[in-house]
TIMIPA-701450 format. One record per residue (C-alpha): residue number from 1; residue in one letter; x, z, y. Coordinates in steps of 0.001 Angstrom, whole numbers, always signed. Layout:
<pts>
<pt i="NUM" aa="A" X="X" Z="Z" Y="Y"/>
...
</pts>
This chain:
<pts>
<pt i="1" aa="X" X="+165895" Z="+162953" Y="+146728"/>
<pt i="2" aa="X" X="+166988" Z="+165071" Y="+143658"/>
<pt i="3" aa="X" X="+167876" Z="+168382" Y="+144175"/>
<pt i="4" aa="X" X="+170153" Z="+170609" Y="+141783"/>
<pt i="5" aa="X" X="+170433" Z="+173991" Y="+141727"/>
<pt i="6" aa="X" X="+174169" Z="+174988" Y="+142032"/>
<pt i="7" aa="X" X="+174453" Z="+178135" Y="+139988"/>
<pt i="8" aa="X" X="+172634" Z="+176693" Y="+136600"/>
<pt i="9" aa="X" X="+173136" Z="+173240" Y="+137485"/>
<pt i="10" aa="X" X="+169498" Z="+172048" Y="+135843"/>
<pt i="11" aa="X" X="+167129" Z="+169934" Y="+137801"/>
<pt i="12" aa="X" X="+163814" Z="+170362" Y="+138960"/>
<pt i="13" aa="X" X="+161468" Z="+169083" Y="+136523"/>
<pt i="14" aa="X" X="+159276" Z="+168281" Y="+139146"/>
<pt i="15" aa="X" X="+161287" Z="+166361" Y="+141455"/>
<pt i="16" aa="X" X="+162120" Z="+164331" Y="+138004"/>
<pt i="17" aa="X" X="+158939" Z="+163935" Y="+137614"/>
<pt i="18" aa="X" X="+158220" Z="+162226" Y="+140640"/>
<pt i="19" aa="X" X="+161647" Z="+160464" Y="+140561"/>
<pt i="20" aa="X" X="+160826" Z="+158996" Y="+136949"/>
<pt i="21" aa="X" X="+157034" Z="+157679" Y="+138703"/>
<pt i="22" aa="X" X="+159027" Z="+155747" Y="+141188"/>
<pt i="23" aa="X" X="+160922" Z="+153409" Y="+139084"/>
<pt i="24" aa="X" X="+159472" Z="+149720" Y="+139068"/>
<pt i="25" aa="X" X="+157999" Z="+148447" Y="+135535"/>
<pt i="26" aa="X" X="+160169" Z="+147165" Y="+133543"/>
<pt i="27" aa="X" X="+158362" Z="+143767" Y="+132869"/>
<pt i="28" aa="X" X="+158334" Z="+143488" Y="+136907"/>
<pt i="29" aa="X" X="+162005" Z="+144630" Y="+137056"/>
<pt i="30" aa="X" X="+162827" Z="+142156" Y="+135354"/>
<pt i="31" aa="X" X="+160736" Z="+139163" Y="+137188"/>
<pt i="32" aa="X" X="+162240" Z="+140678" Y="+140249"/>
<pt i="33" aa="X" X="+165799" Z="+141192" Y="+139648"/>
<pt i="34" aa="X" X="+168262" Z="+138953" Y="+140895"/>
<pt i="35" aa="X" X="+171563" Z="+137759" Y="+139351"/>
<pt i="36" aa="X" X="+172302" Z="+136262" Y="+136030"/>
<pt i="37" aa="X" X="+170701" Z="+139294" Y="+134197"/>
<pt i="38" aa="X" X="+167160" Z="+138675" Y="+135521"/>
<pt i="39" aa="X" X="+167151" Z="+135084" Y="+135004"/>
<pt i="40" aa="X" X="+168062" Z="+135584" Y="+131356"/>
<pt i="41" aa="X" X="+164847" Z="+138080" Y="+130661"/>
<pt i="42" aa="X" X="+162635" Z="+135353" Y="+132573"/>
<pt i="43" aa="X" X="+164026" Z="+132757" Y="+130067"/>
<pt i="44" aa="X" X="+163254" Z="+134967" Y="+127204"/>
<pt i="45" aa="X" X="+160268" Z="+135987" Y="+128615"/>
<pt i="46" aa="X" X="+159045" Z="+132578" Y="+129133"/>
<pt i="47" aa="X" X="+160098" Z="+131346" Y="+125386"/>
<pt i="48" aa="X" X="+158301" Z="+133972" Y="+123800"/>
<pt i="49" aa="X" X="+155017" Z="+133020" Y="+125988"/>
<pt i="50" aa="X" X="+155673" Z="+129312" Y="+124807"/>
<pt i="51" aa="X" X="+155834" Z="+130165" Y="+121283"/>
<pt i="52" aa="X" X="+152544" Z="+132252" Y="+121285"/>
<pt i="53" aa="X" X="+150503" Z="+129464" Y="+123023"/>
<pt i="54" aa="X" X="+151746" Z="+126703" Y="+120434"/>
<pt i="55" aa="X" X="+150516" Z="+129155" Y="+118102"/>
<pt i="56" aa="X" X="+147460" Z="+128919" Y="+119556"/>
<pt i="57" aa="X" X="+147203" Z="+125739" Y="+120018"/>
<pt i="58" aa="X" X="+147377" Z="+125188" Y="+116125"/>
<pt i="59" aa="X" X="+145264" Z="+127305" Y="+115142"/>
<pt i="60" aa="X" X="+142380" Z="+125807" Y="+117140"/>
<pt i="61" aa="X" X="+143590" Z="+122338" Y="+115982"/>
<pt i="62" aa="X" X="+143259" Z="+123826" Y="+112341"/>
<pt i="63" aa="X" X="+139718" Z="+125213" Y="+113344"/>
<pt i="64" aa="X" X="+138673" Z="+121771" Y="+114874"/>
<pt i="65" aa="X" X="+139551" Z="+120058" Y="+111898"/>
<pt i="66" aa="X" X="+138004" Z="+122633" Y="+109393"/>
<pt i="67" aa="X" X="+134806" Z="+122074" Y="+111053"/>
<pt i="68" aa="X" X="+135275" Z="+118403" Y="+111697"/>
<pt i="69" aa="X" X="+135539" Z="+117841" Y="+107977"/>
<pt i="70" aa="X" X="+132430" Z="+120587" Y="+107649"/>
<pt i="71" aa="X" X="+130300" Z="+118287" Y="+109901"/>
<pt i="72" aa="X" X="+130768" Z="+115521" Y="+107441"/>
<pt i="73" aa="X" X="+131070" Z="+116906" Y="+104127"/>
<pt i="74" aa="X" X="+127349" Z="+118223" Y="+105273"/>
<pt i="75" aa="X" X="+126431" Z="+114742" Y="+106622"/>
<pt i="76" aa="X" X="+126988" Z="+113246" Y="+103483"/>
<pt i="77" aa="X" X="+125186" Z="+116006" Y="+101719"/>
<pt i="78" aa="X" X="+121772" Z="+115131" Y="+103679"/>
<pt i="79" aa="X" X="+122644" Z="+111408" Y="+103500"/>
<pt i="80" aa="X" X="+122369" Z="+112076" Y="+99702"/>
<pt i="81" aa="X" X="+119689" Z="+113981" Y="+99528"/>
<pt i="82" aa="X" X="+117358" Z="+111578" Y="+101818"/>
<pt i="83" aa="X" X="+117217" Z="+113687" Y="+104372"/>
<pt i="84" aa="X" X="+119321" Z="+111669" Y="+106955"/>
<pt i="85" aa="X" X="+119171" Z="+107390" Y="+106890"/>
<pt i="86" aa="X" X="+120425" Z="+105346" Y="+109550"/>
<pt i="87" aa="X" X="+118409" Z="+102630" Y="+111397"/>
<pt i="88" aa="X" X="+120074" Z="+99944" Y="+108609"/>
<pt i="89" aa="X" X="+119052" Z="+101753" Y="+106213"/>
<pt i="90" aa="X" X="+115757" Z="+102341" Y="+107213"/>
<pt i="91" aa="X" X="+114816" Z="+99122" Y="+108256"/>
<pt i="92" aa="X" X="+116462" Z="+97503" Y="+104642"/>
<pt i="93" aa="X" X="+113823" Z="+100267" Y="+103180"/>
<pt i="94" aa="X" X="+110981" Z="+98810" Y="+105028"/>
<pt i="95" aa="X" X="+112095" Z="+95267" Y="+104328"/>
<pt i="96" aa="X" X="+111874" Z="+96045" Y="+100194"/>
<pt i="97" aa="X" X="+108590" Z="+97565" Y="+100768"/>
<pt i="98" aa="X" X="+107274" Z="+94879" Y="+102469"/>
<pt i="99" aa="X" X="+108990" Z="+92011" Y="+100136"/>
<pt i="100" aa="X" X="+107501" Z="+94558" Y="+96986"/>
<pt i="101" aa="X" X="+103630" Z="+94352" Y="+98513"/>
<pt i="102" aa="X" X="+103992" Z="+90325" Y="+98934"/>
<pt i="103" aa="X" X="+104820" Z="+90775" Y="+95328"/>
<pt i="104" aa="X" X="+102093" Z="+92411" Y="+94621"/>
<pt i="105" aa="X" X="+99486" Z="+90231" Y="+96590"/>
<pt i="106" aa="X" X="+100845" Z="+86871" Y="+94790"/>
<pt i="107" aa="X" X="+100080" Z="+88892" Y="+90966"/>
<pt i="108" aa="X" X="+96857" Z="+90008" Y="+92163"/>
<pt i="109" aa="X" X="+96133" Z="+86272" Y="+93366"/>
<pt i="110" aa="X" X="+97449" Z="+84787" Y="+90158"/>
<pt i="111" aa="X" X="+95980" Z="+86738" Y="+87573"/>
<pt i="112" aa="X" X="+92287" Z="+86100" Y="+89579"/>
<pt i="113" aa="X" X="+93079" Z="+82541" Y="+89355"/>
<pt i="114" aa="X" X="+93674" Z="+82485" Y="+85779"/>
<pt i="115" aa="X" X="+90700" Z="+84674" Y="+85228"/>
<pt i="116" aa="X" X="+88267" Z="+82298" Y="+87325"/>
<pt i="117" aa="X" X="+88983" Z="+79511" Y="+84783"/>
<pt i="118" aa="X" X="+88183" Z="+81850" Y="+82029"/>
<pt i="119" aa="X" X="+85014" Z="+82617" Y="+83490"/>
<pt i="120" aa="X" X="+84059" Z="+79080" Y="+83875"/>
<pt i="121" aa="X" X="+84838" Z="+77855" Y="+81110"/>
<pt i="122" aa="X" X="+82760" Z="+80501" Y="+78818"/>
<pt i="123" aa="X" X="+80207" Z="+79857" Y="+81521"/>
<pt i="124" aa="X" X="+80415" Z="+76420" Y="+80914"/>
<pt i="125" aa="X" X="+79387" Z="+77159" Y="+77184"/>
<pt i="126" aa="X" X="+76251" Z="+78328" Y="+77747"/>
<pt i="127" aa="X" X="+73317" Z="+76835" Y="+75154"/>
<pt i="128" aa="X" X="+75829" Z="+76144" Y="+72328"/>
<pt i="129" aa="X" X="+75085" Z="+77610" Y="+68909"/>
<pt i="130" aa="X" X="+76673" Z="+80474" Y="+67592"/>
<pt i="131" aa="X" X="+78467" Z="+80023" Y="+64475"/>
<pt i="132" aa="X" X="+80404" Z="+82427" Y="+62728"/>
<pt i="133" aa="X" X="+84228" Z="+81969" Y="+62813"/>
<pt i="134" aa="X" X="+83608" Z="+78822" Y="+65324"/>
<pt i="135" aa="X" X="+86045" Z="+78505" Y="+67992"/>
<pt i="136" aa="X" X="+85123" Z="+75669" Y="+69821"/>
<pt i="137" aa="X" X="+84482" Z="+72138" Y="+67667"/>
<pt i="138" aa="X" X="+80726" Z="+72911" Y="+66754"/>
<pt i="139" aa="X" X="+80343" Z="+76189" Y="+68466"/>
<pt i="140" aa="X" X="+81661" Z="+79895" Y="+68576"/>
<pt i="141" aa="X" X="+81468" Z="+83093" Y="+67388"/>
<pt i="142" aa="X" X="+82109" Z="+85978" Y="+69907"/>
<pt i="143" aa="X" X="+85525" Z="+86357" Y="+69715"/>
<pt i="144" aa="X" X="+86479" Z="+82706" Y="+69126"/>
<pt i="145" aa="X" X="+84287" Z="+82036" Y="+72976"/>
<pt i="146" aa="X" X="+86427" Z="+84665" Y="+74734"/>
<pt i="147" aa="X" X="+89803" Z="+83395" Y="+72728"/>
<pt i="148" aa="X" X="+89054" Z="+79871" Y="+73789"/>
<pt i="149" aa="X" X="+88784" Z="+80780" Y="+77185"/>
<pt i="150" aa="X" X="+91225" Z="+82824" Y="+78048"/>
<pt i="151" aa="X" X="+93229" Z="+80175" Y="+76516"/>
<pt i="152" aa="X" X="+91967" Z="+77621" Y="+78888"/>
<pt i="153" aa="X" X="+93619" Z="+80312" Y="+81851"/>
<pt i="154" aa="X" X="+96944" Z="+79773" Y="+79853"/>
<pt i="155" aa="X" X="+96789" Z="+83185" Y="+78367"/>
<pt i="156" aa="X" X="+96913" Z="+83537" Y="+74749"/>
<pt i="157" aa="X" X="+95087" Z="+86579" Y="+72980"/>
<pt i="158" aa="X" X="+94315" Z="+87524" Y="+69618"/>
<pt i="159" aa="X" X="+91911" Z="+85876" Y="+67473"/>
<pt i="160" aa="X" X="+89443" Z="+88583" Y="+66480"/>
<pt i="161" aa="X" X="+87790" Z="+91377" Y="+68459"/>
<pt i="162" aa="X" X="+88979" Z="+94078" Y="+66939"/>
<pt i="163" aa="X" X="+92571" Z="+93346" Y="+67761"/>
<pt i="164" aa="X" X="+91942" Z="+91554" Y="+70890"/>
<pt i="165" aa="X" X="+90900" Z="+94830" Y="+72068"/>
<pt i="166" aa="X" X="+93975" Z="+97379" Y="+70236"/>
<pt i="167" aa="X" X="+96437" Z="+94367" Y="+71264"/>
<pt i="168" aa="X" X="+95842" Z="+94036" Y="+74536"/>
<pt i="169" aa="X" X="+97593" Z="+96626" Y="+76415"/>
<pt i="170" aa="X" X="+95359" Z="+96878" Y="+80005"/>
<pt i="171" aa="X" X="+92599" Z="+98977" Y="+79315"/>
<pt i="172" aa="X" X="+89581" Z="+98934" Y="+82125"/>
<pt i="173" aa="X" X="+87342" Z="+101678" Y="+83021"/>
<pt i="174" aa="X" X="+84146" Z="+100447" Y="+83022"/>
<pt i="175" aa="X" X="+83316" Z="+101005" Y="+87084"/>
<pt i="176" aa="X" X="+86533" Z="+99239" Y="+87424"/>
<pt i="177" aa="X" X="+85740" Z="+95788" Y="+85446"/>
<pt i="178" aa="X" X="+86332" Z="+92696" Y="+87470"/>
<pt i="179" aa="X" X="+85566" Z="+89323" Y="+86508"/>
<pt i="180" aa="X" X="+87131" Z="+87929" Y="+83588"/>
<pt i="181" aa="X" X="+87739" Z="+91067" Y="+81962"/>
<pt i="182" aa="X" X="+86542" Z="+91283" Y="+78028"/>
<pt i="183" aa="X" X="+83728" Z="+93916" Y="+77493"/>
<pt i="184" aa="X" X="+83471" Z="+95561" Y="+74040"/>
<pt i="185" aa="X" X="+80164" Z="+96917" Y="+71998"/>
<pt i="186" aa="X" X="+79515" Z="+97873" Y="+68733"/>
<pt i="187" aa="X" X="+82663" Z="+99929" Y="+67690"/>
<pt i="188" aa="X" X="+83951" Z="+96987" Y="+69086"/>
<pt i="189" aa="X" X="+82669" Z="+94260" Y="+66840"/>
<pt i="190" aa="X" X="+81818" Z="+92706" Y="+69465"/>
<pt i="191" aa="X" X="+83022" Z="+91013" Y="+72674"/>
<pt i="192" aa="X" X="+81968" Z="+88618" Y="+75550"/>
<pt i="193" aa="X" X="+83817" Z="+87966" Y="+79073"/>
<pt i="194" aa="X" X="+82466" Z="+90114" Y="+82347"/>
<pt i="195" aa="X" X="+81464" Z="+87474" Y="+85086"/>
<pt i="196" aa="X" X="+80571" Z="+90005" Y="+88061"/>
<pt i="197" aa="X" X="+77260" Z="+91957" Y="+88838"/>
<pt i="198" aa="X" X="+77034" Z="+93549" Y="+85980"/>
<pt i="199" aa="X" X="+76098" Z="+90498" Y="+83696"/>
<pt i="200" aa="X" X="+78389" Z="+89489" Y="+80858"/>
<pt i="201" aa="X" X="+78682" Z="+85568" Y="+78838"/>
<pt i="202" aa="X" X="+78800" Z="+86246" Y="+75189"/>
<pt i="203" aa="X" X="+77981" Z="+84570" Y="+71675"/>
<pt i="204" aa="X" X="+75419" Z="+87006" Y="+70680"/>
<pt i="205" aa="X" X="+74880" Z="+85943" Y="+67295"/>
<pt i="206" aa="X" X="+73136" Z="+83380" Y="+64262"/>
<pt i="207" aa="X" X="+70598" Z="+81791" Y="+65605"/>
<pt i="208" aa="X" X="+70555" Z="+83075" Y="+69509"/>
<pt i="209" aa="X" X="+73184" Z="+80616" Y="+71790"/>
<pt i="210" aa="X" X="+75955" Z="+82063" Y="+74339"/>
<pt i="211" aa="X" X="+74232" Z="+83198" Y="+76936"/>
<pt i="212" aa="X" X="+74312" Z="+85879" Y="+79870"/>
<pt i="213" aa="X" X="+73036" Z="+89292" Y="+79411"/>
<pt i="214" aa="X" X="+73197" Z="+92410" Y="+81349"/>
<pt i="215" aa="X" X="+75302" Z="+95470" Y="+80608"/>
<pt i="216" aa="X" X="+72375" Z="+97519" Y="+80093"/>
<pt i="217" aa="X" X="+69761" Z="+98792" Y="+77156"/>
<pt i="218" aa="X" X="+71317" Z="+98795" Y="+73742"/>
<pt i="219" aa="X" X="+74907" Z="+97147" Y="+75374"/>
<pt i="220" aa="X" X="+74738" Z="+99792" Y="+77856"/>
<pt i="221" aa="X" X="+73935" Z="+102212" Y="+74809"/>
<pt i="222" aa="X" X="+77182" Z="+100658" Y="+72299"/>
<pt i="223" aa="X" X="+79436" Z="+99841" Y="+75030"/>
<pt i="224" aa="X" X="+82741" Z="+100658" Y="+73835"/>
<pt i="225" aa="X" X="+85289" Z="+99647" Y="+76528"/>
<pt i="226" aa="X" X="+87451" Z="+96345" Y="+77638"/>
<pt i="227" aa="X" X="+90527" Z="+95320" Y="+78779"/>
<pt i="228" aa="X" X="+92540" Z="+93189" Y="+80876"/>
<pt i="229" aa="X" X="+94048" Z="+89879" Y="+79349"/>
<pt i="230" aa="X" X="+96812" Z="+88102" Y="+80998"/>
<pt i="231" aa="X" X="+97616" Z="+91635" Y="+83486"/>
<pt i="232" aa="X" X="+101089" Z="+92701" Y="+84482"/>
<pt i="233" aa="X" X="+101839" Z="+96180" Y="+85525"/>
<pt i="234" aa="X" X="+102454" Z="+96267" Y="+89314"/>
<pt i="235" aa="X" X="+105706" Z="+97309" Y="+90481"/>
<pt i="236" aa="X" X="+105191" Z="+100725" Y="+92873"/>
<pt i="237" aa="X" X="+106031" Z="+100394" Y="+96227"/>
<pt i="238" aa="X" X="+109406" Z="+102161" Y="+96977"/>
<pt i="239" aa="X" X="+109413" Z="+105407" Y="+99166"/>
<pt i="240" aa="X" X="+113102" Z="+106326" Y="+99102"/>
<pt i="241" aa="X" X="+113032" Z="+109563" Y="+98508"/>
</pts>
């Protein structure tokens, strides 16, 4: 109850007080009142609460696809940087590595075939005469032997030492030599055709036949290098990165 004082006709600001603390929230008023008025505020009430959730709701479909299109921007990143390959990709990888080695076996196996004919055939000349400029009719002269041979391999080289050894573009290290490889001496004026075990089949010069010798004493002494005739490079084997 509020109670008023007759003679100044104020009230109590204490019962107000108290009378103000007993009237319902409004939001709950309004869920609570009957009649065309509270159904109205519910309505409204119930709109606005709509609205804010579709809000909502696009926003975190705008997020999604922000980070969707993150995901894959960064997939493709690592995809092109090699960090990421799928199992196709990986096993076409291995399958070009493993076509690349067969590759590599069948040079290997052709240029050893070609340089086992060489061999022979300077072999082959052993006990004819030298003779300077020869090349095969009556004899040879060192360059003319290893010419001829090679040629019988179906490799053509140049005609003198000197440019057999500039022209030809596979140089050997000498712990790497391998039969049918040409060994220089001399400040390479001279040449013969490595056959294996250290022992080489030259035209030494007038008067002395081809023969073998041994890459040792004075030909260890004026060694001056050899190369490969009849080599192609081999292709690398492919990593992917």
């Amino acid at each position: 109850m509020i109670f008023v004082d007759g003679r100044e006709g104020m009230v109590c600001a204490a019962t107000l007080t108290l009378a103000f603390a007993l009237i319902p929230n409004t939001a709950e008023a309004v869920h609570a009142a009957p009649g065309p008025a509270g159904s109205a505020a519910a309505e409204s009430a119930a709109r606005a609460a709509t609205a804010s959730s579709g809000s909502r709701s696009s926003t975190a479909r705008s997020a999604a696809a922000t980070a969707t299109a993150s995901s894959e921007s960064g997939s493709a990143s690592a995809r092109g940087q090699g960090i990421v390959r799928s199992p196709r990709t990986q096993e076409s990888l291995a399958a070009l590595q493993q076509a690349v080695r067969k590759r590599r076996v069948q040079m290997k196996a052709t240029w050893t075939r070609r340089a086992r004919k060489a061999v022979e055939y300077a072999y082959a000349q052993r006990g004819r005469p030298y003779v300077w400029g020869g090349t095969g009719e009556y004899g040879f002269d060192c360059s003319g032997l290893v010419q001829q041979a090679w040629r019988q391999a179906g490799v053509w080289i140049p005609r003198v030492s000197h440019d057999q050894y500039e022209r030809i573009p596979t140089k050997v290290a000498r712990n790497d030599l391998r039969s049918g490889d040409l060994v220089f001496f001399n400040r390479l004026r001279h040449v013969g055709i490595y056959i294996g075990g250290g022992r080489f089949v030259h035209a030494p010069r007038t008067g002395r036949p081809i023969t073998v010798d041994r890459l040792q004493g004075r030909y260890a002494r004026t060694y001056a290098g050899a190369v490969r005739p009849g080599w192609e490079p081999l292709p690398p084997i492919p990593t992917g990165t």
